[in-house]
Structure formats: C-alpha cells, structure tokens
PAKOL-374561 format. One record per residue: x, y, z of N, C-alpha, C in turn. Coordinates in steps of 0.05 Angstrom, whole numbers, padded with zeros to 5 digits, always signed. Each point is the difference from the previous one (the first is absolute). Layout:
! PAKOL-374561
XYZXYZXYZ/...
This chain:
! PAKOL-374561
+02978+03316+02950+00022-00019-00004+00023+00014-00015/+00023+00003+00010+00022+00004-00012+00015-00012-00032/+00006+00013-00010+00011-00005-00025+00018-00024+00002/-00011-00017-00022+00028-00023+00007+00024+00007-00015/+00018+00002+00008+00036+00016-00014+00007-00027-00010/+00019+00007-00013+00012-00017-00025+00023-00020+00021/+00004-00020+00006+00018-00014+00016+00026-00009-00008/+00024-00008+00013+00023-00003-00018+00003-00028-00011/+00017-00004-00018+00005-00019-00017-00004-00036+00013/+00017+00002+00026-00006-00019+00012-00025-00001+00020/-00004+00026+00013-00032-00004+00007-00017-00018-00004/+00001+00017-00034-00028+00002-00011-00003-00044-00012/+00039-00015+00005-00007-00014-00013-00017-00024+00024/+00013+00006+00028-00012-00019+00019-00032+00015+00017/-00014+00017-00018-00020+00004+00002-00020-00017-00011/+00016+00003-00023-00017-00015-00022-00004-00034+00006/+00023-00010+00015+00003-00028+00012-00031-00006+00028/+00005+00028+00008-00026-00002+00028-00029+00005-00017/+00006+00015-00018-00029+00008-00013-00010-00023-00027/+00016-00027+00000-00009-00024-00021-00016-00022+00020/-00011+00012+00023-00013-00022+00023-00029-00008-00022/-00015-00031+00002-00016-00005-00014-00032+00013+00006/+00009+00009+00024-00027+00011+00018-00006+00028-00012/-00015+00012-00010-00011+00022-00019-00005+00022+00022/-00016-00010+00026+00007+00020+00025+00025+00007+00005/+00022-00019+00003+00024+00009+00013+00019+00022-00015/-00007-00004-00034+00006+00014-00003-00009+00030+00009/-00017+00004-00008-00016+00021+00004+00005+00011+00025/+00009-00016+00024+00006+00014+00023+00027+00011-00009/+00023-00016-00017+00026+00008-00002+00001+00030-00009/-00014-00005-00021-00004+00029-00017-00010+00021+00015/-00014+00000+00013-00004+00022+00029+00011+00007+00013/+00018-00022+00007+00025+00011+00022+00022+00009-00012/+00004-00008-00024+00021+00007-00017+00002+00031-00007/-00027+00007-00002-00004+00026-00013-00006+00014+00025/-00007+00003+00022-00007+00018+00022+00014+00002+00019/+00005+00032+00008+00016+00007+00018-00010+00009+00021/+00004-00010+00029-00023-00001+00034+00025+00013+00016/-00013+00018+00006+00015+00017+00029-00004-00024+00024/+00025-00011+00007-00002-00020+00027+00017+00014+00014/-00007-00017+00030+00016+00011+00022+00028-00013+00008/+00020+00020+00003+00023-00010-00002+00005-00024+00011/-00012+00006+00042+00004-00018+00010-00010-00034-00010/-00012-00002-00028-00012-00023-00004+00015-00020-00023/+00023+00017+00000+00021-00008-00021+00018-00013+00013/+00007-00021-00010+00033-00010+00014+00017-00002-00023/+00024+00002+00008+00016-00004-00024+00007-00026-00018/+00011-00008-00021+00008-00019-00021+00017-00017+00007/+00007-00027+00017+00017-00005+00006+00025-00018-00020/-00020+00004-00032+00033-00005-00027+00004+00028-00012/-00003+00024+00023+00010+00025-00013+00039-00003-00003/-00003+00005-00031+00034-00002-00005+00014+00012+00012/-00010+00031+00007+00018+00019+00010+00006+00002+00027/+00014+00004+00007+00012-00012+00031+00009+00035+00009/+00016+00011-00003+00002+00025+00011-00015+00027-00021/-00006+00007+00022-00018+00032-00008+00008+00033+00009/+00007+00014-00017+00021+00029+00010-00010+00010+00018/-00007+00008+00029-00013+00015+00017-00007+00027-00007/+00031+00012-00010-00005+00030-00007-00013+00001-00025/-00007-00024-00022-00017+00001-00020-00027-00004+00009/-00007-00018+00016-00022-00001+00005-00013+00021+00016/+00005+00017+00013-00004+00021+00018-00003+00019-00018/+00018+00014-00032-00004+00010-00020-00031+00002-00004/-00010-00037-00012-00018-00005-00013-00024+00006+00022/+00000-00005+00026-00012+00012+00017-00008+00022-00011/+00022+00019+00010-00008+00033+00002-00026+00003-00037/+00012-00015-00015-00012+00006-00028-00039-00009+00005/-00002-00021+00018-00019-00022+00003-00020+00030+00016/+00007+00013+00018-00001+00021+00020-00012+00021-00020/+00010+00014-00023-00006+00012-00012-00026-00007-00028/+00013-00016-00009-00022-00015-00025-00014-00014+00005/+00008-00020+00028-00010-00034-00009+00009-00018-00006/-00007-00010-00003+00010-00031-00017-00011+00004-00028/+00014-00002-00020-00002+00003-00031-00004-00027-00005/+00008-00026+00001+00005-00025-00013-00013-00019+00025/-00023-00010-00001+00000-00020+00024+00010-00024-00003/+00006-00009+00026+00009-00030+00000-00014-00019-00008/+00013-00025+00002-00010-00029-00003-00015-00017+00022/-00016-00005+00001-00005-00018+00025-00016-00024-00022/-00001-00027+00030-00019-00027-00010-00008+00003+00028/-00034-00004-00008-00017-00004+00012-00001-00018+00018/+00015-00006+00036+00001-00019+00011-00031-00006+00015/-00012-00017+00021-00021+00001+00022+00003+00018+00022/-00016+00004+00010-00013+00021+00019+00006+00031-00006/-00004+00007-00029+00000+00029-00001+00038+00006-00002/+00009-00026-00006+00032+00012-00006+00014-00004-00022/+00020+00005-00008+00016+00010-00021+00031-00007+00008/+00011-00003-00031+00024-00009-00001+00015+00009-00011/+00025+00011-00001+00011+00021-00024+00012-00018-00020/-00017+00001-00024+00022-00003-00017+00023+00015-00013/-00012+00024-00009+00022+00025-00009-00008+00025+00009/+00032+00019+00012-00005+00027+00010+00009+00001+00023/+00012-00020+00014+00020-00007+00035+00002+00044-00005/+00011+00009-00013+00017+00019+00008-00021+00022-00002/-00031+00008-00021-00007+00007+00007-00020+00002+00033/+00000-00023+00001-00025-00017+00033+00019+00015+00014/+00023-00009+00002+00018+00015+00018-00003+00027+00010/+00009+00019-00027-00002+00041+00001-00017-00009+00010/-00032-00012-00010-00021+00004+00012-00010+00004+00028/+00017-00020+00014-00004-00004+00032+00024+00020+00007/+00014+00014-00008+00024+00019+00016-00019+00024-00005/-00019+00003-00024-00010+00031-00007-00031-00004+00019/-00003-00021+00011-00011+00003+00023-00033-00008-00015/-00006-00007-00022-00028-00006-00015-00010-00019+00019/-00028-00004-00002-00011-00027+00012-00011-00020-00025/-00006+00008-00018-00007-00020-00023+00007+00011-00024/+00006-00023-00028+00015+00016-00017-00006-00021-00027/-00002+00013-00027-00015-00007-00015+00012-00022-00019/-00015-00029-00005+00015-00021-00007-00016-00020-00016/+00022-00011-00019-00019-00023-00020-00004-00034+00015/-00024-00005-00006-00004-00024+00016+00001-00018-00017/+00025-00024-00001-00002-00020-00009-00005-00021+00003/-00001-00029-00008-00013-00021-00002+00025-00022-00010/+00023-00002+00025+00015-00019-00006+00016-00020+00019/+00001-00022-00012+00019-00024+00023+00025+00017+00006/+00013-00025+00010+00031+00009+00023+00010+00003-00029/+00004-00013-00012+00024-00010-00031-00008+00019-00013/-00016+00019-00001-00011+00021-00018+00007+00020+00009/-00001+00006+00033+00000+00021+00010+00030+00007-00004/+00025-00025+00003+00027+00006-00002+00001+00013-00033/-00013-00017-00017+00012+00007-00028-00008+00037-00003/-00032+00003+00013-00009+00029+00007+00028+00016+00004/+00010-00003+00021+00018+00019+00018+00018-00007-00011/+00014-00015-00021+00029+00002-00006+00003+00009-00026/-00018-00006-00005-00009+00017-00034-00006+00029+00006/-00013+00000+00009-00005+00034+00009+00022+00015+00011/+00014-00003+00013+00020+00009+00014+00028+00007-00016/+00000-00028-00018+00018+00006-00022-00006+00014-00022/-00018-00001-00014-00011+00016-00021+00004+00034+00016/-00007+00006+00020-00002+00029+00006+00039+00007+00000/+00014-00011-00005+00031-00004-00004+00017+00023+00030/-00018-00006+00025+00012+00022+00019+00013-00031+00019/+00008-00021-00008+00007-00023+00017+00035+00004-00008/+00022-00007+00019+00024+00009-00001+00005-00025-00018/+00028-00004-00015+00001-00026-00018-00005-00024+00005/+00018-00002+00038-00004-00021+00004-00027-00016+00008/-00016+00024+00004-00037-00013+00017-00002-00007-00031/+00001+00010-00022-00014-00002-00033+00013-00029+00008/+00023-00010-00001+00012-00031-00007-00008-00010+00011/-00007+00014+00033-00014-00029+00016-00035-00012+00001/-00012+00028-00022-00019+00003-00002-00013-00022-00018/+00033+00006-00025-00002-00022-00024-00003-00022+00010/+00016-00013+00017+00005-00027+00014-00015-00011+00012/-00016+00014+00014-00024-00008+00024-00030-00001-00030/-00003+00022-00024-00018-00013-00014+00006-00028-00019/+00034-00001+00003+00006-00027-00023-00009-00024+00022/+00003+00002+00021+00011-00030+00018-00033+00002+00019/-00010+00020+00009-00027+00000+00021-00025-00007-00026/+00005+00018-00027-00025+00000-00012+00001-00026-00025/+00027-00011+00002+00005-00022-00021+00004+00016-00024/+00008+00016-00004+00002+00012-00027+00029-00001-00013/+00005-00010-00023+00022-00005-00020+00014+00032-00004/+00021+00021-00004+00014+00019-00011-00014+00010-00013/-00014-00030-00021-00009+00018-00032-00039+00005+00008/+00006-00011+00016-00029+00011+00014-00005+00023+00020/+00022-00005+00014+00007+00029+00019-00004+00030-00016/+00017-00009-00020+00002+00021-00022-00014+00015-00021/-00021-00022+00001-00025+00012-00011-00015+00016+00019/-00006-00017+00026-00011+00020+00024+00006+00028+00000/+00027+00009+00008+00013+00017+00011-00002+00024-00029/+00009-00002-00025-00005+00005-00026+00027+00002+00000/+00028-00007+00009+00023-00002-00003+00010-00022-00013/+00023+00003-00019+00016-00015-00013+00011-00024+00007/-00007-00023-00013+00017-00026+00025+00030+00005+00009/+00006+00017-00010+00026-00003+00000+00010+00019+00031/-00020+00026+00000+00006+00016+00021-00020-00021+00021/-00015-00017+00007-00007-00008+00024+00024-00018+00006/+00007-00022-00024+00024-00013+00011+00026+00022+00003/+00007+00017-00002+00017+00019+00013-00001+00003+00038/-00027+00007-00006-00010-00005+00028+00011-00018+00016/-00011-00013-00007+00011-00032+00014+00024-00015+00014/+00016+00015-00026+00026+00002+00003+00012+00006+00024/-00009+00033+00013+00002+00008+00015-00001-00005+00030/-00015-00030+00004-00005-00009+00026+00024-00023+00005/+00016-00006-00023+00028-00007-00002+00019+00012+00016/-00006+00023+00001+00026+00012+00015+00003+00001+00028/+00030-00003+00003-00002+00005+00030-00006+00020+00011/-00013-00003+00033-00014+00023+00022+00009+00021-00013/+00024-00001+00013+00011+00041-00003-00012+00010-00021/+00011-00012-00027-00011+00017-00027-00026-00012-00006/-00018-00009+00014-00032+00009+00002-00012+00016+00014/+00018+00005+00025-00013+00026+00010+00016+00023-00010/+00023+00001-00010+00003+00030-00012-00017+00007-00021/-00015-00021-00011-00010+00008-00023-00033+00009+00010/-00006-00015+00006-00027+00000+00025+00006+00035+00011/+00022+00003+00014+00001+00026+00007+00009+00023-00018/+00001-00006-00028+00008+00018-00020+00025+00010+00001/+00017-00008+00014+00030-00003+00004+00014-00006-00028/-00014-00021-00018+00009+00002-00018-00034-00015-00022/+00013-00001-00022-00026+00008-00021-00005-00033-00016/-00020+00007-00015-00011-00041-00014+00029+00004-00008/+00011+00018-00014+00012-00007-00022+00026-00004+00013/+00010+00004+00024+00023-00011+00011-00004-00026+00012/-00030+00000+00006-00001-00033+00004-00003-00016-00018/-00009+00011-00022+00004-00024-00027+00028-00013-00008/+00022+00021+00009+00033-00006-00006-00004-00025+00024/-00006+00010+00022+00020-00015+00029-00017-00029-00010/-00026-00003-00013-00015-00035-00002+00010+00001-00023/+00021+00010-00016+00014-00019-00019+00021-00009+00008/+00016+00007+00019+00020-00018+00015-00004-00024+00003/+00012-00023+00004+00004-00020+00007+00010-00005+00026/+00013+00010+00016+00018-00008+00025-00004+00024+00020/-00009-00011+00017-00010+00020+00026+00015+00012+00006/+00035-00016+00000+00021+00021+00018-00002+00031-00024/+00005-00002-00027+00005+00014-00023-00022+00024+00009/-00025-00010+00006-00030+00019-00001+00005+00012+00021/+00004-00006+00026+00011+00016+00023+00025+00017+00000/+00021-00010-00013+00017+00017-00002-00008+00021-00015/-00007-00004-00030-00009+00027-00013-00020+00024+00024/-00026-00030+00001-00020+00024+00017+00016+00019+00017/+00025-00006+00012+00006+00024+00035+00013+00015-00023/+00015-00005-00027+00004+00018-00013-00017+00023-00015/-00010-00015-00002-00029+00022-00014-00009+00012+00016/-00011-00002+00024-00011+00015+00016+00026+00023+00020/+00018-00015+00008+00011+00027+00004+00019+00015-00018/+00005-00001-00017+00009+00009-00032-00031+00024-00015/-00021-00019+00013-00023+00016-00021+00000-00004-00033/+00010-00021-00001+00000-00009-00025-00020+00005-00021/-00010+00010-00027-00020-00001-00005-00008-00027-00017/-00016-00004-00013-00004-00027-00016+00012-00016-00020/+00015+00024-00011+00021-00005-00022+00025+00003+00008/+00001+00012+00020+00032-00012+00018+00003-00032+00005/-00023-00004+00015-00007-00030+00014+00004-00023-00033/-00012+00009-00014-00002-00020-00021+00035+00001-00010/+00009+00024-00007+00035+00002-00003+00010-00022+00023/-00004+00000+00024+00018-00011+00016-00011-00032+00000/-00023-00002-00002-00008-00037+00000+00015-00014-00027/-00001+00023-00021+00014-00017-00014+00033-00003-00006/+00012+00019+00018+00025+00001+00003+00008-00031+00012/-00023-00003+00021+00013-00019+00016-00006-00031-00004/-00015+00002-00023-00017-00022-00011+00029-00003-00022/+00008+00014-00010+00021-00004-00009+00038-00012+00005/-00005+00011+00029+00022-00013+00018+00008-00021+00008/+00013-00010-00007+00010-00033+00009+00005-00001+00036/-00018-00022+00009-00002-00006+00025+00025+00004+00019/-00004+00007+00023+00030+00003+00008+00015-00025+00003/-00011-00024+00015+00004-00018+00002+00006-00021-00025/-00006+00010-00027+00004-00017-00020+00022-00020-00007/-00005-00023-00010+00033-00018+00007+00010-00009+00029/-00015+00012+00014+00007-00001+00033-00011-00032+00019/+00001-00020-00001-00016-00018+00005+00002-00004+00030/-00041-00004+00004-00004-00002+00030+00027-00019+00016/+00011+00010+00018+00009-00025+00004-00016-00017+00015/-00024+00004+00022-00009-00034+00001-00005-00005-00029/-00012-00002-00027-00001-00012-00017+00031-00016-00004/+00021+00015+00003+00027-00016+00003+00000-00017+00015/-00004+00002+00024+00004-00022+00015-00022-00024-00008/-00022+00005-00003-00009-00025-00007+00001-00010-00037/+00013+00012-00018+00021-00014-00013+00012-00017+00013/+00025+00010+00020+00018-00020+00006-00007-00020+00015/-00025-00004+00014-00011-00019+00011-00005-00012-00003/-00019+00002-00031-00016-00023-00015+00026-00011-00022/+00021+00013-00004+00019-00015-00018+00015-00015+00006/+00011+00003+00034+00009-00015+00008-00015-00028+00006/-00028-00003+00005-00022-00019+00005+00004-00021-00030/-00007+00019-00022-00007-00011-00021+00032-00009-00012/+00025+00011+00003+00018-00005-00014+00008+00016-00021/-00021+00015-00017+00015+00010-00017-00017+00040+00006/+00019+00016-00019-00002+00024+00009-00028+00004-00017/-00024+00015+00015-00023+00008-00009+00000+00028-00004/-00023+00014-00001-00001+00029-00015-00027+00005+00011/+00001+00025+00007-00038+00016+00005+00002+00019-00014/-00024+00000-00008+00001+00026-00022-00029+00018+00016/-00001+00019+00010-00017+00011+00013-00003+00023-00003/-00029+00012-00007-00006+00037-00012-00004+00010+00029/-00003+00027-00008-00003+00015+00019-00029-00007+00023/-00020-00007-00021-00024-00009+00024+00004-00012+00009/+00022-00028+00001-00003-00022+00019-00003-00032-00011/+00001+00007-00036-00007-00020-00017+00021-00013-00014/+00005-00017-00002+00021-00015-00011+00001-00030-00003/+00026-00012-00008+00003-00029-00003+00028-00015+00013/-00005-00019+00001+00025-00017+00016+00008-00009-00030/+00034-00007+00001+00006-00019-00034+00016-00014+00017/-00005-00027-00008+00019-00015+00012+00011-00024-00029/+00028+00015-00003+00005-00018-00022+00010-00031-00001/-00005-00010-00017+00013-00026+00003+00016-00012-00019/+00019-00024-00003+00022+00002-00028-00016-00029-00020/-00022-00019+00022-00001-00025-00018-00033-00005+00022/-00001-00029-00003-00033-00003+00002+00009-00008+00036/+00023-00024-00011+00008+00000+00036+00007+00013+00015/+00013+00022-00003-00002+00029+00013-00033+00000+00008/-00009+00016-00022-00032+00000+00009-00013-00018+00026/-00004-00021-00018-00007-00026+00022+00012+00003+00028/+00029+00008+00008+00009+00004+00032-00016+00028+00007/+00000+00023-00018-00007+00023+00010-00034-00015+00009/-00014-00014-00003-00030-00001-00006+00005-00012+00032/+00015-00018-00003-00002-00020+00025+00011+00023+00026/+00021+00018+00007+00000+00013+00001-00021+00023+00021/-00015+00001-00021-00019+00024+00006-00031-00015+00006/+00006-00027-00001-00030-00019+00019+00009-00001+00027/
C-alpha cells in the first residue's frame, strides 16, 4: 500500500466531511482509498463533467507527453470509483490527456469515494489551489463554488486559503464586459488592469479606456492615471437637458397649469416637483391628475 501524502487545505477539509459517515466500515473503506494508488486502464476513465477548465495548450500538453514518455507519470490523478470497473476524473484532465497523446494504456491514480457536490468542490478546489487556472477560470471557479456548492465568500475563503477580500476581487471580475474578459482570460492584459476597469462605473468609460489600453499597451499604473483623470472630468453633456425630458415638462405643465421641474441623475433616477401657491391650487392639481 502506498504512502498516504499530506492533502491540500481544502482537500483535506471535504475529506474529512466523507470520512464522519456513522458506519465504522465505511470509513475504513474511505481510508483505503484515500491512501492507495491503482494502475487503471485509461480506456476506463471518462472525464469530469464540472471540470472548471475549459481550454488546454496542445503544444503544452504534447510537452508533458514527451516528459510522460521519458519518466512517467510523477503525480497520479484523481478518480471516483463509478460501476462496472469505471472511473471518473476528478483531478489531472491535463495529465489523462499527455497520457493518451504519449500513447500509455493505464496510468497511476487515487481512488475516491465521492457524490456529484463533492466531486465539483474536488475539481475546483484542486485546480485552483495548483494556481495554473488563467484569472478569469480562478473567478469563475470562485462563482460556480459560491452559487453550485452554497458557499458564503467568507467560507469560500477559508476553502481556497485566500483572503476574503482577494476572492471578492474575483468576483468582481465577472462584472465586466466580454471584450475585457477575454483579454484578460487571454493575458492580453493582467488582474491588476482588471481590478482598475471593475472599478469603473459606466460601460461606455470601461470600453473606451479598455481599446486604449490595449492598443497604447498601457501598463497598470498608466490605466489607474487615466481612470482617474476621467473620473475627475465633468460629463460632457453636463447642464445639457435630455430634451424628451423637455418635452414632457412642457406637456405635463401645460396639463397641470403650472410650470413643473424633473430632477433626474445620470442612472435614470429622479423626481417630478410640481409646485403649488395655496391648498386650492393643490386640490385642482389632485383633481387634475385623477
């Protein structure tokens, strides 16, 4: 029997959740599988279908190949024990992969003992902890454990062993519009230029900077110089009033009689004033507006 290795922080904590069953056997099977590593056959593996990671480098994987070709496999994968002699990946998509390009037929792996809800928390914890996921899979990784696994930030955060403050950073990030999620996704540009563009407020502002930053090459502290330049700028339009908002001023004052007022912010929020000089004023405006 193989050495049982030390597991990571969040592993080791939803191990401990499968290994509190009241049944004194079941444990005992956990602990077996937990600690032993079984040469299976590739073909008997299928893949993870809440694997976070969605694209995989070809010319990296073909790398890890040629290495797989030479050494082996150093680190085995994850599998859960499905029926009829099959297997499920929970962690290692990219080694299973080299595996089947370096041409192996079976390859060496830990057998676990977990539901669907376990197997996601498995693979998204794992995946993130090994820190090779681009920013945006880490945010969507965060998101899919806050909202699939029910878990609170300040609980995310204990999982992951990160700061609440950097998972809600994360978060942030699925705020932004397409374009500047995939430049960032494609390393086009970095967290830390996406941390500027999710402090913006106004999409047109975030898009305009982003085509500047990217074809400028802005670096991070350029980008933060220019958000706040413009955070500083008085709107162009300021003092400028919609005119349909004018027109329906003059619509409703001519209705009501006397001249009214809209006071309206930039989101879309505001108030009607409709003044009056005495109560019978009032009283016609009421009758009026029935």
């Amino acid at each position: 029997m193989a050495k049982k290795k030390d597991l990571g922080k969040g592993l080791r904590a939803l191990l401990n959740d499968v290994e509190k069953g009241p049944i004194k056997k079941k444990r005992e099977v956990v602990d077996q599988l937990a600690a032993t590593i079984e040469e299976i056959d590739l073909s008997s593996i299928e893949t993870n279908p809440f694997q976070p990671r969605t694209e995989f480098d070809q010319e990296q994987l073909e790398e890890l190949a040629d290495s797989i070709k030479l050494h082996g496999l150093v680190q085995p994968i994850t599998v859960r024990s499905l029926r009829d002699g099959k297997f499920q990946l929970i962690s290692g998509e990219r080694r299973f992969r080299a595996s089947k390009i370096a041409q192996l037929t079976s390859i060496p792996a830990y057998i676990r003992l977990a539901n669907d809800q376990e197997m996601l928390e498995f693979a998204l914890i794992e995946n993130i902890q090994r820190q090779n996921l681009n920013t945006m899979e880490v945010a969507l990784s965060y998101q899919r454990l806050m909202t699939e696994c029910s878990l609170t930030q300040e609980e995310l955060s204990a999982r992951v062993g990160k700061k609440r403050s950097t998972v809600a950073n994360y978060i942030r990030l699925l705020k932004l519009p397409p374009q500047i999620q995939q430049s960032v996704k494609n390393e086009v540009l970095t967290m830390g230029h996406a941390r500027v563009f999710a402090g913006i407020d106004q999409l047109t502002r975030q898009l305009d900077l982003f085509r500047k930053c990217v074809n400028q090459q802005w670096s991070v502290r350029r980008l933060e110089d220019e958000a706040r330049l413009i955070g500083s700028r008085p709107k162009v339009n300021a003092g400028i009033e919609d005119p349909e908002i004018t027109k329906i001023k003059s619509t409703l004052s001519k209705k009501i009689g006397v001249k009214i007022s809209i006071k309206r912010d930039s989101k879309g929020k505001g108030q009607i004033v409709i003044p009056f000089k005495s109560d019978d004023q009032l009283n016609d405006i009421i009758d009026i507006l029935h």
